[in-house]
N, C-alpha and C positions, 0 to 999 in steps of 0.2 A: 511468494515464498522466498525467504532468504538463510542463505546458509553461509557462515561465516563472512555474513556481510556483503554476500557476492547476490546478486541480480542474476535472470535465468540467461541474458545478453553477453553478462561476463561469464559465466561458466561455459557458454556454446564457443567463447572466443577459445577458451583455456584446451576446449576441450579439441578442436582442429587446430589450435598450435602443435598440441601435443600427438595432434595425428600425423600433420607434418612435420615435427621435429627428430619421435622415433620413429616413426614408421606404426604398421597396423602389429607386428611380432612384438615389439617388444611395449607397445602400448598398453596389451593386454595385460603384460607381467608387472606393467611398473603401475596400472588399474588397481592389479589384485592387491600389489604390496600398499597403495596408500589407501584401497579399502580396509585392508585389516588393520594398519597402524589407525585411523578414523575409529575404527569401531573400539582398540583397545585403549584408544587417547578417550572416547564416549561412556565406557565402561568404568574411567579411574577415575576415584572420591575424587581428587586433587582436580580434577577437571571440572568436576560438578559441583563445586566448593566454588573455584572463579564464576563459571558461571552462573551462580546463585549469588555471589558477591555482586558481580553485573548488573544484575539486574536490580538486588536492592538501591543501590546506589543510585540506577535509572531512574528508580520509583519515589528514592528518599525527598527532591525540592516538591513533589505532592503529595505525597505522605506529610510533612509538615505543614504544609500548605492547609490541607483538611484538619489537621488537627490544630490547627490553631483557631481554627474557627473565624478565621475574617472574612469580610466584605470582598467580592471581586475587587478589583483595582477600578478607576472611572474610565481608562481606556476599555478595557475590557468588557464592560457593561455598555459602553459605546457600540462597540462593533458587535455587540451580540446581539444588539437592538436594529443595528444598520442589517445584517443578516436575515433578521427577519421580517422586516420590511422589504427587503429586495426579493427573498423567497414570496411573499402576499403578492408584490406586485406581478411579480413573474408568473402566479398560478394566476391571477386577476384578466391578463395579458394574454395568458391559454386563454382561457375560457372563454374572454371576449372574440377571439380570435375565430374558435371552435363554432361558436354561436351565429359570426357573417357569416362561418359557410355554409352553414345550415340556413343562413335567413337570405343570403345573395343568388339568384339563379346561375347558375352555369350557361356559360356560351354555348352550349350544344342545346338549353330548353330554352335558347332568346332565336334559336332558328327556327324550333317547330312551329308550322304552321298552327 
């Protein structure tokens, strides 16, 4: 989960600076006031208008992309190919793997008499 961009690693920093910066008293007050500026900044059109701009923009290079209707790129079909090939090998690789130890005896039945 990210919230303005921040990681859960950056917020725990943020949030013991801010415990040793004000202290535990005033930490609480200066919590309260940027929970409610947060919530009335979360509440305004204006905010939810960028946001909404945001993310079209994010979406617009494949938005076009789809609607143009072209062909992957040949890199792109490259590596989607080399992906799956590496995922076959890789299950191929279990399974063989899974299958000696079921077919290898174990050092403890090469003792039983």
């Amino acid at each position: 989960m990210e919230f303005l961009n921040l990681g859960w690693p950056e917020i725990a920093l943020i949030l013991v600076l801010a415990f040793i910066i004000l202290g535990p008293g005033k930490m609480v007050k200066t919590g309260r006031d940027l929970g409610s500026w947060i919530r009335k900044m979360s509440r305004d059109q204006l905010f939810r208008d960028v946001i909404q701009t945001t993310d079209e923009i994010r979406r617009y290079p494949r938005k076009i992309f789809d609607e143009s209707l072209l062909d992957l790129p040949p890199h792109v079909l490259q590596q989607e190919k080399e992906a799956s090939e590496l995922e076959k090998t890789s299950d191929a690789s279990e399974h063989t793997s899974d299958e000696e130890e079921l077919e290898s005896p174990s050092s403890a039945d090469s003792q039983l008499p």
